[in-house]
Rosetta silent file (secondary structure, phi, psi, omega in degrees, C-alpha in Angstrom):
SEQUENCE: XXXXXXXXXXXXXXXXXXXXXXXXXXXXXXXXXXXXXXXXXXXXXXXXXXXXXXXXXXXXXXXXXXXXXXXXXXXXXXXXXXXXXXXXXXXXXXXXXXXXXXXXXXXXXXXXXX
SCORE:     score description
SCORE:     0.000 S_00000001
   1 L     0.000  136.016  176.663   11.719    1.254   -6.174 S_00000001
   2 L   -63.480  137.659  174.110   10.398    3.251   -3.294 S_00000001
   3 L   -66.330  154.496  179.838    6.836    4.381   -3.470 S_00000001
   4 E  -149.787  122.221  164.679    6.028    8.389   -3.187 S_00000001
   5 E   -99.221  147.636  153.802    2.974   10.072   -2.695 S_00000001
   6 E  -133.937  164.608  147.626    2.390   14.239   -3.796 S_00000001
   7 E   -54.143   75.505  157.039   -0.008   16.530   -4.480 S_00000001
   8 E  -103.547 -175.455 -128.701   -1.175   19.027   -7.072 S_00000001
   9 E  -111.431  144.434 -156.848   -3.667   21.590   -7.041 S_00000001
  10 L  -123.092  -73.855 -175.360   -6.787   20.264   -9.663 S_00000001
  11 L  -122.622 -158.181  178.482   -9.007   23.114   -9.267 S_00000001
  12 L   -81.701  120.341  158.284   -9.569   26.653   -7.370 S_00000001
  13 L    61.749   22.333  143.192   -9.446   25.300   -3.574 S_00000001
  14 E  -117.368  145.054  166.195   -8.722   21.151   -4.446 S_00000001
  15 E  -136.113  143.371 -174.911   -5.880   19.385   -4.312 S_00000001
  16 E  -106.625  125.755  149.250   -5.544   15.591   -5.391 S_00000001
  17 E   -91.899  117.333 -178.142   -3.378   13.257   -4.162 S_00000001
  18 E   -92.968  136.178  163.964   -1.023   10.671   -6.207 S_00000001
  19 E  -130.663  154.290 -152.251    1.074    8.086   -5.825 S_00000001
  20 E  -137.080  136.899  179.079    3.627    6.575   -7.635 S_00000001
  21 E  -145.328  124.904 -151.849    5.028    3.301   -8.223 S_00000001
  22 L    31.787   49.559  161.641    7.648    1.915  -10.353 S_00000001
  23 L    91.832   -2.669  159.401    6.789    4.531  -12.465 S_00000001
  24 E   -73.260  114.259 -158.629    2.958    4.330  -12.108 S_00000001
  25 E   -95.118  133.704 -160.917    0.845    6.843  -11.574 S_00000001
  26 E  -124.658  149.511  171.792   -1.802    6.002   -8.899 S_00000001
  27 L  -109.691  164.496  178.979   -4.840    8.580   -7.908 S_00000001
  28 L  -128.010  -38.444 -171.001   -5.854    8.724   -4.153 S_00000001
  29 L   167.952  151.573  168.729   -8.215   11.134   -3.037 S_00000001
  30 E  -121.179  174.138 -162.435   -8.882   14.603   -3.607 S_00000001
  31 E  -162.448  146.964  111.257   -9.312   17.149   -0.583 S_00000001
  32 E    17.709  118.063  174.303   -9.761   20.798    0.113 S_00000001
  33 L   -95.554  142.444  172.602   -6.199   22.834   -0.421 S_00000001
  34 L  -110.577  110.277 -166.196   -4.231   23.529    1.995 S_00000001
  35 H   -59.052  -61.713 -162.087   -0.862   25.439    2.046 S_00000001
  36 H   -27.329  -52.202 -169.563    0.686   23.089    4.569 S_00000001
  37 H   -68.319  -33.516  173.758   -0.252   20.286    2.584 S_00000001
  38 H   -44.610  -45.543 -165.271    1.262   21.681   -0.351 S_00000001
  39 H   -86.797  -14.696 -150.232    4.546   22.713    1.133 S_00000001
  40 H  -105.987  -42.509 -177.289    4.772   19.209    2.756 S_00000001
  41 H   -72.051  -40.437 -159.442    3.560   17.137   -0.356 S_00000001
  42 L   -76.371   21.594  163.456    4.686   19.017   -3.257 S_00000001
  43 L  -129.723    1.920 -179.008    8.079   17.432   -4.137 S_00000001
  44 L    86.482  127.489 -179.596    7.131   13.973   -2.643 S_00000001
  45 E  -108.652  143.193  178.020    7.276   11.724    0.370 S_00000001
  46 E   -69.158  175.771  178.897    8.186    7.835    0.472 S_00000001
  47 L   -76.964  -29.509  151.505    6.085    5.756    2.051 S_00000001
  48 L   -31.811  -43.877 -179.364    8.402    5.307    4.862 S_00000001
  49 L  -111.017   27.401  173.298    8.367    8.479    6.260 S_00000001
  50 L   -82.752  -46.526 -165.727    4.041    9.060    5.924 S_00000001
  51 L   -79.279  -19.931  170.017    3.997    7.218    9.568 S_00000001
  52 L   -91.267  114.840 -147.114    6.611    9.766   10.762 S_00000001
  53 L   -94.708  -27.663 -153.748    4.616   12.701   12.351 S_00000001
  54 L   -48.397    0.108  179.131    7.974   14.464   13.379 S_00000001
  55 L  -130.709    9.691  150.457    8.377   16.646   10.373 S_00000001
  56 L  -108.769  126.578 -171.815    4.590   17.628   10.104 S_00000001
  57 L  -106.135   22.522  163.180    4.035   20.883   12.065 S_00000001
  58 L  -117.904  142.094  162.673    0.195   21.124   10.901 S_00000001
  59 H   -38.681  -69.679 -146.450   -3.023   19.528   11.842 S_00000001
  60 H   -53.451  -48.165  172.852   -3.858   19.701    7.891 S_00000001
  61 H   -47.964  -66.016 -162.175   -0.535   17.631    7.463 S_00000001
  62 H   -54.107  -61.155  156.009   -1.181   15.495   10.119 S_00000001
  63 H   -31.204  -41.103  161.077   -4.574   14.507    9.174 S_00000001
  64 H   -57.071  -37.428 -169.419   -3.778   13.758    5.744 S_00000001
  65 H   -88.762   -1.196 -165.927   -1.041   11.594    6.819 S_00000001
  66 H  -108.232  -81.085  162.363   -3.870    9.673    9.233 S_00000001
  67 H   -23.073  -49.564 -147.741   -5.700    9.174    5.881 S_00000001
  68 L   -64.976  -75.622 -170.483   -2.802    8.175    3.398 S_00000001
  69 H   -17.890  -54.152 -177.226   -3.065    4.358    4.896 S_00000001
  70 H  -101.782   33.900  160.751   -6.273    3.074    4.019 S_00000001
  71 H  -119.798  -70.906  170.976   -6.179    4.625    0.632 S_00000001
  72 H     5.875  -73.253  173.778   -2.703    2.767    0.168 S_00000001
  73 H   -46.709  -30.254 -169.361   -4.219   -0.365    1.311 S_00000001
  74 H   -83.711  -38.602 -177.114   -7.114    0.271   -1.124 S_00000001
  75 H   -53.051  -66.378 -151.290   -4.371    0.478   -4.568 S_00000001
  76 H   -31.670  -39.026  173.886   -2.858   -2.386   -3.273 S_00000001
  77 H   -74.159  -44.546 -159.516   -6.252   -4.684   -3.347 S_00000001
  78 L   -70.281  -72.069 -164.760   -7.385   -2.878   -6.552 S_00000001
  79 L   -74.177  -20.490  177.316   -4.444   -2.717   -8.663 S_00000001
  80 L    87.236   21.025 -176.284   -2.370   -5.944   -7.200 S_00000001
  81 L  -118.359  139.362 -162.795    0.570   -3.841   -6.722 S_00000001
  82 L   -72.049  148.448  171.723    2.974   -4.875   -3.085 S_00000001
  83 L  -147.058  -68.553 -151.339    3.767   -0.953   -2.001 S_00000001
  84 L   -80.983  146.094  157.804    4.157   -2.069    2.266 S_00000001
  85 H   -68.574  -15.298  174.288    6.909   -4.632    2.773 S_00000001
  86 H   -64.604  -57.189 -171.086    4.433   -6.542    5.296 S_00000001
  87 H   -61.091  -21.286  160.408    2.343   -6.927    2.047 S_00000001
  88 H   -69.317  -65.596  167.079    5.359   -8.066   -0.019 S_00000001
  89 H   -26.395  -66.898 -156.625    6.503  -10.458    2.907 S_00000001
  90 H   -68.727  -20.028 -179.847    3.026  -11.834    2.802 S_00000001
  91 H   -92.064  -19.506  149.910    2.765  -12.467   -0.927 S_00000001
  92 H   -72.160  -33.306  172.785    6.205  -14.408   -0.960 S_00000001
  93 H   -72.159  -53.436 -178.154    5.017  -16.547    2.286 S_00000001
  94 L   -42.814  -52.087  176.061    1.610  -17.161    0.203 S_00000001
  95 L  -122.621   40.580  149.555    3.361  -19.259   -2.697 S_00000001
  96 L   -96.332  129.485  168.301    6.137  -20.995   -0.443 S_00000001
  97 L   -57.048  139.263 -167.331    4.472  -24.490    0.491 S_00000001
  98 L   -80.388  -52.927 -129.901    4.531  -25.171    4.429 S_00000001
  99 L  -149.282  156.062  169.664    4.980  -28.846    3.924 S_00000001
 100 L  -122.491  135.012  173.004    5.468  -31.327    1.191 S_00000001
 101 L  -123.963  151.157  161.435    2.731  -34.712    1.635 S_00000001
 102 L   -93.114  160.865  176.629    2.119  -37.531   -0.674 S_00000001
 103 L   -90.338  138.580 -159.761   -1.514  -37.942   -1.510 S_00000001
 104 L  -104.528  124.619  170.583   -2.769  -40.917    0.799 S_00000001
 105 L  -123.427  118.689 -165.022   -4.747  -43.215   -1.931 S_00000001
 106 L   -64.230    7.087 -162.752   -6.985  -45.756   -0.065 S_00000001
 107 L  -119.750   -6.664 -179.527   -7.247  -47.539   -3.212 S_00000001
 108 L  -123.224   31.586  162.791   -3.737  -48.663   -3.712 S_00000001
 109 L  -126.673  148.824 -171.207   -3.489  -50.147   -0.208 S_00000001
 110 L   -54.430   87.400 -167.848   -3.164  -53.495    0.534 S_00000001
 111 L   -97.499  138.549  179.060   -5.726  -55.155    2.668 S_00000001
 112 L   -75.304  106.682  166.032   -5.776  -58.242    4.844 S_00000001
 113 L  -130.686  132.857 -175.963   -8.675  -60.132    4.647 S_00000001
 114 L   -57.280    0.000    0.000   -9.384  -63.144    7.059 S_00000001
């Protein structure tokens, strides 16, 4: 399942950001409200399109979206959950074995002695 972060508004003039995965609710940061961010956030964007500026027409957007990464990065270490496919990719290469060796035991080899 694709990941999605939104918004809602917490207090008078905050708004926290969430993300959600396989049905998990993740907190991210809270910030200053913003309509932009609101309008842009409030029904949710995948993670796919946060790197895609071409549909934010605000600073406040854009900035946020400059931010989003390195909170991402931060579930992902905390909670143990893959959200980028690099980080999936990397967690399936991590427990395939390069190489298969026998263990070399010096103690079961045969020695010549003159």
């Amino acid at each position: 399942m694709q990941a999605k972060i939104f918004c809602r508004t917490v207090a008078k003039g905050k708004q926290s950001f969430y993300m959600t995965v396989n049905g998990q609710k993740y907190f991210l940061f809270t910030q200053d409200y913003r309509v932009s961010n609101k309008e842009y956030f409030q029904s949710g964007v995948s993670i796919s399109e946060i790197n895609n500026y071409s549909g934010a027409h605000s600073t406040a957007v854009r900035k946020t979206l400059d931010k989003l990464p390195v909170y991402i990065r931060y579930v992902e270490k905390e909670f143990g959950v893959a959200i980028y496919e690099k980080t999936k990719q990397a967690r399936q290469k991590k427990n395939q074995k390069a190489y298969k060796r026998k263990k070399f035991l010096w103690q079961h080899l045969d020695w010549e002695v003159a």
